[in-house]
MDAnalysis code that builds the backbone (N, CA, C; Angstrom):
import MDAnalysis as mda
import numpy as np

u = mda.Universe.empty(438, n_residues=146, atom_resindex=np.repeat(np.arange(146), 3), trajectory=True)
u.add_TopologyAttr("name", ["N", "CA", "C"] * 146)
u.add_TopologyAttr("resid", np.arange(1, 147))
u.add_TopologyAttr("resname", ["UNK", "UNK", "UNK", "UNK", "UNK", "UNK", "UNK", "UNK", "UNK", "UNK", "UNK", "UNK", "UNK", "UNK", "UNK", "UNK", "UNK", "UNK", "UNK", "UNK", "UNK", "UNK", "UNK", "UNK", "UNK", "UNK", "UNK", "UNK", "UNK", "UNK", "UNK", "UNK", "UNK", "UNK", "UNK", "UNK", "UNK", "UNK", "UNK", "UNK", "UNK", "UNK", "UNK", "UNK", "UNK", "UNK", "UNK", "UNK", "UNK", "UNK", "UNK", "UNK", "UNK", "UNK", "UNK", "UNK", "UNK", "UNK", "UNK", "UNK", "UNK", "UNK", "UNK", "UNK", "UNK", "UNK", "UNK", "UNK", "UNK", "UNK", "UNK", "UNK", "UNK", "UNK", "UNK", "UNK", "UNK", "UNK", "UNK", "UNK", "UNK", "UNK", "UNK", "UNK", "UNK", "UNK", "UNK", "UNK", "UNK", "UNK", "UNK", "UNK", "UNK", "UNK", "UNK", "UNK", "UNK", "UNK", "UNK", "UNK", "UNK", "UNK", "UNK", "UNK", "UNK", "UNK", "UNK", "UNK", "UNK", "UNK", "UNK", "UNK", "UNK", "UNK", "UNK", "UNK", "UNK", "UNK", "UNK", "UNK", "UNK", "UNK", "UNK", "UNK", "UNK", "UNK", "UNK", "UNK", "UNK", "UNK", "UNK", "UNK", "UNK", "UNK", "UNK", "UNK", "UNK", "UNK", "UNK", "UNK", "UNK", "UNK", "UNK", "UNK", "UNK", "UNK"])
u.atoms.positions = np.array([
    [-19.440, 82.831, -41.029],
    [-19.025, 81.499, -40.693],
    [-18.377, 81.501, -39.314],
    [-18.781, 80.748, -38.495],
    [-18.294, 80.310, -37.563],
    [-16.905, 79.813, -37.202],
    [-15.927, 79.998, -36.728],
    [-14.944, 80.008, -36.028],
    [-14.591, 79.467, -34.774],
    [-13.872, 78.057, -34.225],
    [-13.377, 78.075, -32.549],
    [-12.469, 78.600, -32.730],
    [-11.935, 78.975, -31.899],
    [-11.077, 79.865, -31.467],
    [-10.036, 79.821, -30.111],
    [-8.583, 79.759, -29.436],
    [-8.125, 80.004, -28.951],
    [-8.726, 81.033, -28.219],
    [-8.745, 81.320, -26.588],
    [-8.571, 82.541, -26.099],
    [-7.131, 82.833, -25.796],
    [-6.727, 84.078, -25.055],
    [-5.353, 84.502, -24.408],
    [-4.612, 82.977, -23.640],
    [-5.720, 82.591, -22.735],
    [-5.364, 81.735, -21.798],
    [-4.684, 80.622, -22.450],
    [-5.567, 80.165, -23.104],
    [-5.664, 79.017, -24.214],
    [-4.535, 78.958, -24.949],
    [-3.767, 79.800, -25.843],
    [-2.416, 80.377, -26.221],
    [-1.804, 79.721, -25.436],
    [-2.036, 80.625, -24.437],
    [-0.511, 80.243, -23.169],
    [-0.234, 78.918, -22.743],
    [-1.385, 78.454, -22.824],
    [-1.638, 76.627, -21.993],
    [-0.732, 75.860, -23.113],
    [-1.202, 76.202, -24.403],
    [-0.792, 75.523, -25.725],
    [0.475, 75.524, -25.967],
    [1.014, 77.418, -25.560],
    [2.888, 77.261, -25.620],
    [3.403, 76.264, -25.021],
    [3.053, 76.601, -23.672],
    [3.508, 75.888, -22.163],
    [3.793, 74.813, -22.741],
    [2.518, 73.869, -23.566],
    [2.547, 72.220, -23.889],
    [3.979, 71.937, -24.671],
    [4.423, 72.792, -25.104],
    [5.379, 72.452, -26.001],
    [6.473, 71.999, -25.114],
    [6.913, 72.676, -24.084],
    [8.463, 72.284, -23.472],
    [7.945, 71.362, -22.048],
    [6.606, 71.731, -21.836],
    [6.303, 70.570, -20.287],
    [4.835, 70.470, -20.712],
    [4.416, 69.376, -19.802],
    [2.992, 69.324, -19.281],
    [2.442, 69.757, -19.056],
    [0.955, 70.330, -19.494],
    [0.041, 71.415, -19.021],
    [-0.240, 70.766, -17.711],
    [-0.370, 71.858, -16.564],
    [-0.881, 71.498, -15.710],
    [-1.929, 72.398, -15.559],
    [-3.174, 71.754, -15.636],
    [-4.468, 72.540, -15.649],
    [-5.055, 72.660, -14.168],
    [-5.178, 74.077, -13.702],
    [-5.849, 74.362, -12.161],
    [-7.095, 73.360, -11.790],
    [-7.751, 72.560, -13.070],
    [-9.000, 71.909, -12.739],
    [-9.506, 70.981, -14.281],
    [-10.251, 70.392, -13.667],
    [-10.643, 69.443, -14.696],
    [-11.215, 70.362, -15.893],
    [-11.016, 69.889, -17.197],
    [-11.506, 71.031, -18.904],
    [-12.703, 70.677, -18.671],
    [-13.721, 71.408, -18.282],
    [-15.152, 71.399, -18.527],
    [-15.552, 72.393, -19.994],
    [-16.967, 71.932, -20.385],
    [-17.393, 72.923, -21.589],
    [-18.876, 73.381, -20.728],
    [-19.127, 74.609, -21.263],
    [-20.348, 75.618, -20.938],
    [-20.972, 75.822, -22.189],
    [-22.403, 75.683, -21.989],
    [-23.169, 76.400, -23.405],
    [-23.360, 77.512, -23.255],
    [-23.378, 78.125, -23.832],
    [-23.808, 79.720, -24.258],
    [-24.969, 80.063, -24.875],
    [-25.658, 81.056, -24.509],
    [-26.545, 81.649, -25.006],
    [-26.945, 82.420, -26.433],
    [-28.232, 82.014, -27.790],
    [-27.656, 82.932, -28.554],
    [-27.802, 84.426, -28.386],
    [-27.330, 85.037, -29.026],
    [-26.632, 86.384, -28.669],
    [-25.015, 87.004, -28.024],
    [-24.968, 85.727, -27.556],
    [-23.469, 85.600, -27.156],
    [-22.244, 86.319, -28.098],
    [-21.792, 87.482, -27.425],
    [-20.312, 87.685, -28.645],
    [-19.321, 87.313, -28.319],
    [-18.817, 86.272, -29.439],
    [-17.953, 85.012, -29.279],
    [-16.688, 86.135, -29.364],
    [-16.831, 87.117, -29.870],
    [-15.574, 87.750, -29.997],
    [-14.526, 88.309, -28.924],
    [-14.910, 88.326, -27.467],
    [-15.037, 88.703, -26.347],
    [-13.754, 87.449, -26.129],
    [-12.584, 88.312, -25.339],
    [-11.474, 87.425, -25.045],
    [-11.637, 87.076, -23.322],
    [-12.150, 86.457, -22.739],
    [-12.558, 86.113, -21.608],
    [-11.156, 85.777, -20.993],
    [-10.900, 86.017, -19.554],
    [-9.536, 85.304, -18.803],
    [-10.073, 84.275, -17.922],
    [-11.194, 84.531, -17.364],
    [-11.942, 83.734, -16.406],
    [-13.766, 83.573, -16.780],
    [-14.369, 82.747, -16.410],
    [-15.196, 82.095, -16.781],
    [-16.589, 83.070, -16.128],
    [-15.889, 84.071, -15.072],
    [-16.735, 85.359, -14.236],
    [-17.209, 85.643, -15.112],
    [-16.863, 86.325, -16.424],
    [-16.250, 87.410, -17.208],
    [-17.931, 87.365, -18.231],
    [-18.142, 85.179, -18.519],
    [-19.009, 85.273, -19.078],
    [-19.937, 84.357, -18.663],
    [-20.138, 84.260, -17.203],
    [-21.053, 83.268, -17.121],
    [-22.593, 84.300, -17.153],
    [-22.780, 85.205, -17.256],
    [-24.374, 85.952, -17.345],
    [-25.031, 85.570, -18.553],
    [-23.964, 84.909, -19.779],
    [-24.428, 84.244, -21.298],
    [-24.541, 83.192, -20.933],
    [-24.576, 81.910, -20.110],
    [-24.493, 81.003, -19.996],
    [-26.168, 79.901, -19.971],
    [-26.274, 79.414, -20.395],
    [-27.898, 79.105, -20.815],
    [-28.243, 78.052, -19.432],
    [-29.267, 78.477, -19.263],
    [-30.180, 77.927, -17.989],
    [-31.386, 76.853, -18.263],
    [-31.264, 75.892, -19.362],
    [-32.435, 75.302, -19.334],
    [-32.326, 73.860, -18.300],
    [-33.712, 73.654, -18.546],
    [-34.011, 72.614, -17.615],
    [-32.900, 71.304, -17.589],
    [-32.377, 70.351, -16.760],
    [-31.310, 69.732, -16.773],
    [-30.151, 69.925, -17.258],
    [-29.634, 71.232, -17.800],
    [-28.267, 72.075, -18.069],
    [-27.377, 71.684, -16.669],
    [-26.143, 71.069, -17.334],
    [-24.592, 71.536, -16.313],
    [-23.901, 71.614, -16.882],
    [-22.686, 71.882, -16.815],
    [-21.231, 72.095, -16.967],
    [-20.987, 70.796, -17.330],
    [-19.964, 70.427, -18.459],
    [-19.798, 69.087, -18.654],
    [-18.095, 68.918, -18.239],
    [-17.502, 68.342, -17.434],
    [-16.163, 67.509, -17.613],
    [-16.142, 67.003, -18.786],
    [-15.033, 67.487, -19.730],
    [-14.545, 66.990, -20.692],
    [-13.136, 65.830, -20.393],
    [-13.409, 64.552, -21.398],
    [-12.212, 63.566, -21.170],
    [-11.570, 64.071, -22.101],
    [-10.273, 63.706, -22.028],
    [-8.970, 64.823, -22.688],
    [-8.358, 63.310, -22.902],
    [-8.374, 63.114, -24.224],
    [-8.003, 61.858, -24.875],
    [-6.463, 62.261, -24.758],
    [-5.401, 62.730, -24.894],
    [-4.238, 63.008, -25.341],
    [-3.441, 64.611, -25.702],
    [-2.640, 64.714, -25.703],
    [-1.674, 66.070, -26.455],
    [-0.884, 65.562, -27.380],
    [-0.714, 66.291, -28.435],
    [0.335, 65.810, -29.421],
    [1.156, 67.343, -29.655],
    [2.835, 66.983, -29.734],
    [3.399, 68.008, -29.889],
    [3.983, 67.589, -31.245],
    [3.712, 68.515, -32.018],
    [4.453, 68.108, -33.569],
    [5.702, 68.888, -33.940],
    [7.376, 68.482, -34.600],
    [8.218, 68.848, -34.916],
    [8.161, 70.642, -35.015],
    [6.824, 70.919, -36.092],
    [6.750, 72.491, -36.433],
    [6.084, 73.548, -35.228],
    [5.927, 72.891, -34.237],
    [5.178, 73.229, -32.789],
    [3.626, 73.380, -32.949],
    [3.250, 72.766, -33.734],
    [1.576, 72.874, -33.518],
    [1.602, 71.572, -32.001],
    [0.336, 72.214, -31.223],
    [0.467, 71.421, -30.017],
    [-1.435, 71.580, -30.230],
    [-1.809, 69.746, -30.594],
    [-3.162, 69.107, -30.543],
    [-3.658, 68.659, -29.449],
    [-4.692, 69.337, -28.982],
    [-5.324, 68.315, -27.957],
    [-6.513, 67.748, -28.475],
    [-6.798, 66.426, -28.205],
    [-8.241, 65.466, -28.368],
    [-8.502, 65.176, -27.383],
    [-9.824, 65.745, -27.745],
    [-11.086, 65.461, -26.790],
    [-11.689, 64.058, -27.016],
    [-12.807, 63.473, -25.725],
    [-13.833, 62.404, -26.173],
    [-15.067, 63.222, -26.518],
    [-15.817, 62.183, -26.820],
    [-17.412, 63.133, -27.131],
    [-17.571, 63.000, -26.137],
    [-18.492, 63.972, -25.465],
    [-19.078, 64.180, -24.122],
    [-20.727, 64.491, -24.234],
    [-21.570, 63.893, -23.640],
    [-22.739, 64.099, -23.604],
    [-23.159, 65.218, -22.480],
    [-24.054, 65.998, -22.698],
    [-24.887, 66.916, -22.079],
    [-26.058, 66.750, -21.025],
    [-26.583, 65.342, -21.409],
    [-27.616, 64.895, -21.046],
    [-28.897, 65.225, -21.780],
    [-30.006, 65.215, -20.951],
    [-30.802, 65.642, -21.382],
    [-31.177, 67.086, -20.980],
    [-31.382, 67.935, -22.293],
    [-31.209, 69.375, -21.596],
    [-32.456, 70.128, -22.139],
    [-33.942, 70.810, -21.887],
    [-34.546, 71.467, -21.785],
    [-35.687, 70.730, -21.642],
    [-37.397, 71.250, -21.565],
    [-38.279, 70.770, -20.998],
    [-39.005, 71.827, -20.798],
    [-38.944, 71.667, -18.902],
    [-40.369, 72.942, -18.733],
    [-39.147, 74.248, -19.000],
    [-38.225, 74.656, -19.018],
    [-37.120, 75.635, -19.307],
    [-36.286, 75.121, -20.348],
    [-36.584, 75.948, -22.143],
    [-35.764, 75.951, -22.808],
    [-34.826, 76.986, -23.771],
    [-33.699, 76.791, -23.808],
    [-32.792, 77.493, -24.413],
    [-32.101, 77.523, -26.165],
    [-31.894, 78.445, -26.301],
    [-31.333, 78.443, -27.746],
    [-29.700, 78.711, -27.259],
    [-29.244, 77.736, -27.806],
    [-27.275, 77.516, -27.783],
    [-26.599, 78.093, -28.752],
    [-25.834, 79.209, -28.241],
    [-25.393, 79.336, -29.753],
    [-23.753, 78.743, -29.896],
    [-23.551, 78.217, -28.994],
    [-22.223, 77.535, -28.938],
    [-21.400, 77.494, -27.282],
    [-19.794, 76.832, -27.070],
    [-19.697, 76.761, -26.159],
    [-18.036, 77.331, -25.492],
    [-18.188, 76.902, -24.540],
    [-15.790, 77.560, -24.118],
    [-15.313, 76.247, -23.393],
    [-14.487, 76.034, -23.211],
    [-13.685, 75.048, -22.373],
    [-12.728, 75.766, -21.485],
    [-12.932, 75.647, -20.554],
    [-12.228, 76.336, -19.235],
    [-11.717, 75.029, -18.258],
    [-10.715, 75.712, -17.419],
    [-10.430, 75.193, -16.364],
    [-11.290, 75.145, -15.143],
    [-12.246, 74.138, -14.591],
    [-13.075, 74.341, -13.614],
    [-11.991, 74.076, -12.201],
    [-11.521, 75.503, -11.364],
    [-11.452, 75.215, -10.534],
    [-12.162, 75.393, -9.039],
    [-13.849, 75.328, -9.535],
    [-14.721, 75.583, -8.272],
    [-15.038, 76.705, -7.741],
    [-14.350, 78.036, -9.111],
    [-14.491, 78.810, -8.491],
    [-14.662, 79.588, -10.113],
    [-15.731, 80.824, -10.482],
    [-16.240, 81.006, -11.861],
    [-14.969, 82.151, -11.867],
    [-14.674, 82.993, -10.726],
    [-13.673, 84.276, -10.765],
    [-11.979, 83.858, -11.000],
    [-11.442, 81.911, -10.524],
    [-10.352, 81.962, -10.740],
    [-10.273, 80.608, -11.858],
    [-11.434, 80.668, -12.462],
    [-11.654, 78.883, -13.486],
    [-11.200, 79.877, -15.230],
    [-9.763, 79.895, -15.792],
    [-8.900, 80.635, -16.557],
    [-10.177, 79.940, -17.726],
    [-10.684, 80.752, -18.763],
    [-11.290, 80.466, -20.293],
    [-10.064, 79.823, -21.690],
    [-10.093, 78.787, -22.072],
    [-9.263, 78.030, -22.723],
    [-9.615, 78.265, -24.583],
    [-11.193, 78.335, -24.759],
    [-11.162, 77.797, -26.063],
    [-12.472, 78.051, -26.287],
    [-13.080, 79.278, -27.119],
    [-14.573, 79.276, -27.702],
    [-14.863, 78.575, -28.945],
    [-15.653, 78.153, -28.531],
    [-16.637, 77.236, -30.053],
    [-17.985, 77.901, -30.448],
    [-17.871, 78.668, -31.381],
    [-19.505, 79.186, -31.289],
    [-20.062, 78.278, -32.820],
    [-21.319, 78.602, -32.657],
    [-22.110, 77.107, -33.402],
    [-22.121, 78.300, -35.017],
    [-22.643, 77.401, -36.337],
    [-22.409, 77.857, -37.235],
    [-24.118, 78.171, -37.252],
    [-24.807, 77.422, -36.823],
    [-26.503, 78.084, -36.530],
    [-26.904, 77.430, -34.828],
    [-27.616, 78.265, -34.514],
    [-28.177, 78.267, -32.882],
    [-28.326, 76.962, -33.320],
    [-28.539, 76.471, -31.853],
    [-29.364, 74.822, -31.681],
    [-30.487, 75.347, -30.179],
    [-31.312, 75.045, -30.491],
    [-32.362, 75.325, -29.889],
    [-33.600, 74.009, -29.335],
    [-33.559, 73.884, -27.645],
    [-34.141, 72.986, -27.649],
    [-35.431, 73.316, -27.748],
    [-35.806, 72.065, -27.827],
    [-38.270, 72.721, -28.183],
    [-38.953, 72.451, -27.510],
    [-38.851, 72.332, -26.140],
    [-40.135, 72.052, -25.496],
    [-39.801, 70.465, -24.864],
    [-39.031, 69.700, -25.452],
    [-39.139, 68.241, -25.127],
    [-37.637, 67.808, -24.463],
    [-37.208, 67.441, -24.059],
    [-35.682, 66.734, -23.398],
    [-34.976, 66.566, -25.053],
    [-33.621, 67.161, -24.416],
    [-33.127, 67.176, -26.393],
    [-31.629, 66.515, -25.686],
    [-31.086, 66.135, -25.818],
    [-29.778, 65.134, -25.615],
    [-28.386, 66.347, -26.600],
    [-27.810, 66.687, -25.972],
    [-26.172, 67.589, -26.866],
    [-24.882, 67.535, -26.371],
    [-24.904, 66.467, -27.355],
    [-23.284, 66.340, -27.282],
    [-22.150, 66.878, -28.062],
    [-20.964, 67.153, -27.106],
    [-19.938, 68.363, -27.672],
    [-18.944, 66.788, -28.037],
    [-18.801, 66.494, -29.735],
    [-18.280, 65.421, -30.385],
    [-16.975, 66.173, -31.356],
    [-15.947, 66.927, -30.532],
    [-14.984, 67.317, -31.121],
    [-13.656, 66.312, -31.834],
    [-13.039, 66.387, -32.768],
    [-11.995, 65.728, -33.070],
    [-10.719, 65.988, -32.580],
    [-10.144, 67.341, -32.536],
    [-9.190, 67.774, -32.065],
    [-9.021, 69.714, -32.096],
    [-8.274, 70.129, -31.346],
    [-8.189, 71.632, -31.380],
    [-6.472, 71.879, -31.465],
    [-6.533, 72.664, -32.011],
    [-4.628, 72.533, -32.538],
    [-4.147, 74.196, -32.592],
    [-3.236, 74.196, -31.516],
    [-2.258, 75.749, -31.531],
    [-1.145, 75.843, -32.574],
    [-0.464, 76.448, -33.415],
    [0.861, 76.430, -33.619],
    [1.520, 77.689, -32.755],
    [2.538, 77.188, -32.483],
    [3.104, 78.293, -31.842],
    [3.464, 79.612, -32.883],
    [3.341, 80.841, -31.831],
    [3.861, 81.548, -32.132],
    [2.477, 82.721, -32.612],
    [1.439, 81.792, -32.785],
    [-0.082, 82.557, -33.404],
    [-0.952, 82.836, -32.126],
])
């Protein structure tokens, strides 16, 4: 079974939220991944794993909208996301996804810090035709101290 997951970075961003404002080096983008990908891999920067990163036809990096933070009494610290669309992604080049990370894009893959893996519970695989994927999260939640 599939698991998202906190990375190192991700932790730290989440403590931080508790006593101030995250201030993120760059807008939260999400990346798809390739299957074969080992989600288990604690990434610091986005260098680390962009060679998994899937290449099909109309593939980018998505800016994620960051609906809110919630800090709760017991220190769990929630962030909500919007759904974000992908576009249309494969064609004459297609890929099998096996899930994705949310990083800090700051324009640069060696200093853009890895926040948060999502790997899928089965590949999604486009077929040949323009397939539309959207990352439709509810919320991702730290408690401190984990």
């Amino acid at each position: 079974m599939a698991t998202s997951q906190f990375t190192t970075e991700g932790k730290r961003a989440a403590l931080q939220a508790i006593t101030a404002p995250v201030a993120f080096p760059g807008p939260i983008t999400a990346m798809l991944m390739v299957a074969g990908h080992d989600f288990a891999t604690d990434p610091t920067f986005v260098a680390a794993i962009a060679g998994d990163e899937i290449a099909a036809t109309g593939y980018t990096r998505q800016p994620l909208s960051v609906a809110g933070y919630t800090v709760q009494a017991d220190g769990r610290v929630t962030a909500e996301f919007n759904p974000t669309a992908f576009g249309l992604v494969g064609g004459t080049l297609d890929a099998t996804v096996a899930g994705c990370y949310l990083f800090a894009n700051t324009g640069n893959d060696a200093t853009s810090p890895v926040y948060h893996c999502v790997p899928f519970v089965t590949d999604q695989t486009t077929d040949g035709t323009a397939t539309t994927i959207t990352w439709n999260p509810v919320s991702a939640t730290m408690r401190q101290g984990i």
